[in-house]
C-alpha positions as CSV (number, residue, x, y, z in Angstrom):
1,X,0.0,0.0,0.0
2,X,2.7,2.1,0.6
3,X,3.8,1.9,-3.1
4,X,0.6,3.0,-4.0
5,X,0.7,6.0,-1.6
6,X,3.5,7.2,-3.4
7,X,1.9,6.9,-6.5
8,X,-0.8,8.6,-5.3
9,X,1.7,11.7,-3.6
10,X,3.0,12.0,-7.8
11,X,-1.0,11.9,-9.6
12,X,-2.8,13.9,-6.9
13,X,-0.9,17.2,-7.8
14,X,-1.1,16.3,-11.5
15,X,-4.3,16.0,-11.3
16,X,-5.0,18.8,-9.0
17,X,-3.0,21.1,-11.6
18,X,-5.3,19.6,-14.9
19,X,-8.5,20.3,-13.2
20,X,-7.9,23.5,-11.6
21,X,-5.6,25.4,-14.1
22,X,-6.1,23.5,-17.3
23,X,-9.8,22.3,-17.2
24,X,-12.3,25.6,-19.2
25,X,-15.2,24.4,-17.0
26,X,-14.3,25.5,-13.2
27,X,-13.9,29.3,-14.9
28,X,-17.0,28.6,-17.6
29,X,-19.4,27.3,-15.3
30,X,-20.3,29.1,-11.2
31,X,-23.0,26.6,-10.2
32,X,-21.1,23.7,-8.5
33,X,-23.9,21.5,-8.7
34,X,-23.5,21.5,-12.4
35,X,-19.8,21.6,-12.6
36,X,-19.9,18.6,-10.3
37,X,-22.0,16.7,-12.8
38,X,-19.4,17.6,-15.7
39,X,-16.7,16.7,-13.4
40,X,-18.3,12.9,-12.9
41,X,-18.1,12.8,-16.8
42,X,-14.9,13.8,-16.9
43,X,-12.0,11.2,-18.0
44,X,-9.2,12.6,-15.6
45,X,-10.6,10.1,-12.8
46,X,-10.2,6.9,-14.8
47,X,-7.0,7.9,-16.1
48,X,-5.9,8.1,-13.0
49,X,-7.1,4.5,-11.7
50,X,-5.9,3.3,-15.0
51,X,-2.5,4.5,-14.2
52,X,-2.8,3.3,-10.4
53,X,-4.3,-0.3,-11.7
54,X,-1.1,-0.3,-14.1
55,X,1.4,1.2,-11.4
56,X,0.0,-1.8,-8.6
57,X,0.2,-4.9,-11.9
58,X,4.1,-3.6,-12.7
59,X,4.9,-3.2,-8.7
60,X,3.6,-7.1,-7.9
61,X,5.9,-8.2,-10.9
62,X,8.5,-6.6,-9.8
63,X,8.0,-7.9,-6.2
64,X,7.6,-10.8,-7.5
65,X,11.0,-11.3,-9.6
66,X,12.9,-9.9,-6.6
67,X,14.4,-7.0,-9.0
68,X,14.7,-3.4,-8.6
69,X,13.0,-1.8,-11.6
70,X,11.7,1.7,-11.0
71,X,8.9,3.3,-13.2
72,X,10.8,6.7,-13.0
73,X,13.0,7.7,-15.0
74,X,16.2,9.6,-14.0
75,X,14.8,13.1,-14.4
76,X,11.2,12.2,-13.4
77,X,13.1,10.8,-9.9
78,X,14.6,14.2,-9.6
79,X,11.5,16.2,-9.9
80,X,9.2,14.2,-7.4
81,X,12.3,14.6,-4.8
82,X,12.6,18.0,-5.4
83,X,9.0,18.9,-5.1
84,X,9.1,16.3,-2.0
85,X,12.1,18.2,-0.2
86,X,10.9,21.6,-1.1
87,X,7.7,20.6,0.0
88,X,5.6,21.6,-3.2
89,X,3.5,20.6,-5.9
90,X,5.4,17.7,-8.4
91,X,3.3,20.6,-10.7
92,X,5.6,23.4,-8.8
93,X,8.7,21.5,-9.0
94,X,8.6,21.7,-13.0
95,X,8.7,25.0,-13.3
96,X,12.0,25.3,-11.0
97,X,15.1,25.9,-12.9
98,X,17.2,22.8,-12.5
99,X,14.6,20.5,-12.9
100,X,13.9,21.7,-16.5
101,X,17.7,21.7,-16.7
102,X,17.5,17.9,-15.2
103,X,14.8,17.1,-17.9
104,X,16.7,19.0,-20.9
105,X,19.9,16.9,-20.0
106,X,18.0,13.1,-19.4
107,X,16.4,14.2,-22.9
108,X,19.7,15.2,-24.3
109,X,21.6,12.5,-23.0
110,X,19.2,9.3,-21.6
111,X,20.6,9.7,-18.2
């Protein structure tokens, strides 16, 4: 569960960011009863249990075989323990500075 928890500590904020600074309903729409019912429709919720259901399948494999295989990659490890030490957003942490410049060089180099 605790793998799950820190899956859960990387979508929340993503998800959080998507449906309060991407999403055109919240700033279309002031009756919450309605936004609500557009929000239930919305595809962000199963993305994320799809992602959670996927995250749990790769984790018991991985338990499993005994091997230390990380979904992260390099860059992506960086910016969830940045945002984790600075105590922010995983959303925050990728507007910081050297975490683009973390992202630019694990593009740049696949490390």
């Amino acid at each position: 569960m605790a793998e799950q928890n820190e899956m859960l500590n990387i979508l929340t904020p993503m998800m959080e960011y998507v449906c309060d600074h991407l999403c055109r309903f919240p700033k279309e729409i002031s009756d919450q009863e309605e936004l609500d019912r557009i929000c239930d429709g919305c595809q962000m919720g199963q993305y994320v249990c799809d992602t959670l259901n996927t995250y749990n399948r790769v984790r018991e494999r991985t338990v499993a075989n005994e091997s230390k295989e990380t979904l992260l990659n390099p860059a992506g490890k960086y910016a969830a323990e940045f945002a984790k030490n600075h105590g922010i957003s995983i959303a925050k942490a990728m507007e910081a500075p050297t975490v683009k410049a973390r992202f630019a060089y694990f593009e740049a180099t696949g490390k």
